[in-house]
Wavefront OBJ file of the C-alpha trace (Angstrom):
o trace
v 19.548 1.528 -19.363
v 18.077 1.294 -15.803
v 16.064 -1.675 -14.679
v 13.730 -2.172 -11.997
v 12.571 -5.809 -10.735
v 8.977 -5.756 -8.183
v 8.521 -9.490 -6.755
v 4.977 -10.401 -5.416
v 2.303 -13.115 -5.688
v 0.328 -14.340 -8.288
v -2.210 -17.262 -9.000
v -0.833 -18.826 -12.270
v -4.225 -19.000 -13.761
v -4.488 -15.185 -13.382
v -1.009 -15.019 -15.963
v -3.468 -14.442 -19.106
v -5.809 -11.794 -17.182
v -2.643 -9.832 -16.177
v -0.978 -9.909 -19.497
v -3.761 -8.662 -21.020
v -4.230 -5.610 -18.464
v -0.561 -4.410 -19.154
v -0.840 -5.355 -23.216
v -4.216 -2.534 -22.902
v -2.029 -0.320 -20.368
v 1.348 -0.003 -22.697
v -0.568 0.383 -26.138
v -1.094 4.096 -23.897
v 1.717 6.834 -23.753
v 2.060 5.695 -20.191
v 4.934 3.759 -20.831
v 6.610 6.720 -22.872
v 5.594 9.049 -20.102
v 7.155 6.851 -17.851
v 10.555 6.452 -19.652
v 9.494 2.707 -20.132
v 11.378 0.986 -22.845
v 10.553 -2.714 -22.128
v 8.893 -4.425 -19.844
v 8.583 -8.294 -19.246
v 6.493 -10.271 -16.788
v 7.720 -13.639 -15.633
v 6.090 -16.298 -13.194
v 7.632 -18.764 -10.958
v 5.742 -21.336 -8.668
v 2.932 -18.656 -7.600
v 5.844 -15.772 -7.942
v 5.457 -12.833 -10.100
v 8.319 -11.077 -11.150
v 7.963 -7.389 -13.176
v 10.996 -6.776 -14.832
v 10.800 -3.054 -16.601
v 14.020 -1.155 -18.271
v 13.956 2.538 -18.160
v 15.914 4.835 -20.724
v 17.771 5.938 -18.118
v 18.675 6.040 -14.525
v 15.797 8.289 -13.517
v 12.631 5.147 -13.933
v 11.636 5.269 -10.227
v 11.628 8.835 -10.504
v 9.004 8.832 -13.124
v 7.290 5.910 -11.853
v 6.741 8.366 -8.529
v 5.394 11.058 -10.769
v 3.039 8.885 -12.440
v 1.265 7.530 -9.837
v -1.555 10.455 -9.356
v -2.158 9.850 -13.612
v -5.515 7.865 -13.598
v -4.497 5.392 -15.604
v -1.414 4.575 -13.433
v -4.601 4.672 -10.318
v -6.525 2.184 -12.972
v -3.738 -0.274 -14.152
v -2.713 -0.804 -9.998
v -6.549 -1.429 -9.040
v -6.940 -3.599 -12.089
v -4.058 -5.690 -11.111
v -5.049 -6.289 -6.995
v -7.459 -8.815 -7.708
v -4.745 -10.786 -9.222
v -1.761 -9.526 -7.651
v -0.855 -9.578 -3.952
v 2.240 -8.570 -1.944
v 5.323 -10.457 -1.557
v 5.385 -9.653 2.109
v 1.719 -7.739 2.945
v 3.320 -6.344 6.703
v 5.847 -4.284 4.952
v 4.399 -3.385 1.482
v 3.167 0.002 1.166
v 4.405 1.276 -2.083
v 5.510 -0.828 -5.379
v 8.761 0.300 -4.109
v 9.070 -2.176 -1.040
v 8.601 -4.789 -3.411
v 11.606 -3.785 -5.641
v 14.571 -6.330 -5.779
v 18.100 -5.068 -4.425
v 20.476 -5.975 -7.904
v 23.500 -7.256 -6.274
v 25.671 -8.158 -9.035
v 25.592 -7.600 -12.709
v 27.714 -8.046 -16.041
v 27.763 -7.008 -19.344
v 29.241 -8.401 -22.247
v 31.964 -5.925 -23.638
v 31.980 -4.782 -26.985
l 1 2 3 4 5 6 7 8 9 10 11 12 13 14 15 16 17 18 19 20 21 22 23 24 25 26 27 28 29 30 31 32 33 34 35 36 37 38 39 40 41 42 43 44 45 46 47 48 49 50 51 52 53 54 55 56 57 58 59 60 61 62 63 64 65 66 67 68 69 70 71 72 73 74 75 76 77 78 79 80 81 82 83 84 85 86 87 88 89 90 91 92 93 94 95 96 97 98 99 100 101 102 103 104 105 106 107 108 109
């Protein structure tokens, strides 16, 4: 399984709003288009972090491809009232806000 993790920032009261667009967004086939096979949000201190696992290693690939779909177009300008970049000087794509895994384990079998 592939992962992908997008930092930004997010008012904590907006937590509620935000689950609720993604809860309408993956009850779609998006998330199957996608290769989406879980996805979890997670706050910290005005942080949002978008952790999503992907079937396989190909996610970002897919993401790419799903970007022209309207309700990819939808879901992203549903989400900037309450969702800003981490860094707004260098964010152009949901890519540049995409955290670098550095290290990772997993428990043998």
């Amino acid at each position: 399984m592939h992962s992908t993790l997008i930092v930004a920032r997010m008012d904590p009261d907006a937590s509620l709003d935000v689950a609720q667009i993604f809860g309408d967004f993956d009850a779609t086939e998006m998330p199957h288009l996608m290769g989406t096979r879980r996805r979890q949000l997670f706050l910290y201190r005005g942080l949002y972090f978008h952790l999503q696992d992907f079937e396989s290693d190909n996610g970002g690939e897919r993401i790419e491809e799903a970007k022209t779909d309207p309700r990819f177009i939808r879901i992203s300008d549903d989400l900037k009232p309450h969702i800003e970049a981490y860094d707004p000087k260098t964010w152009r794509s949901p890519a540049d806000a995409m955290a670098q895994r550095f290290y990772t384990w997993e428990a043998s079998e």
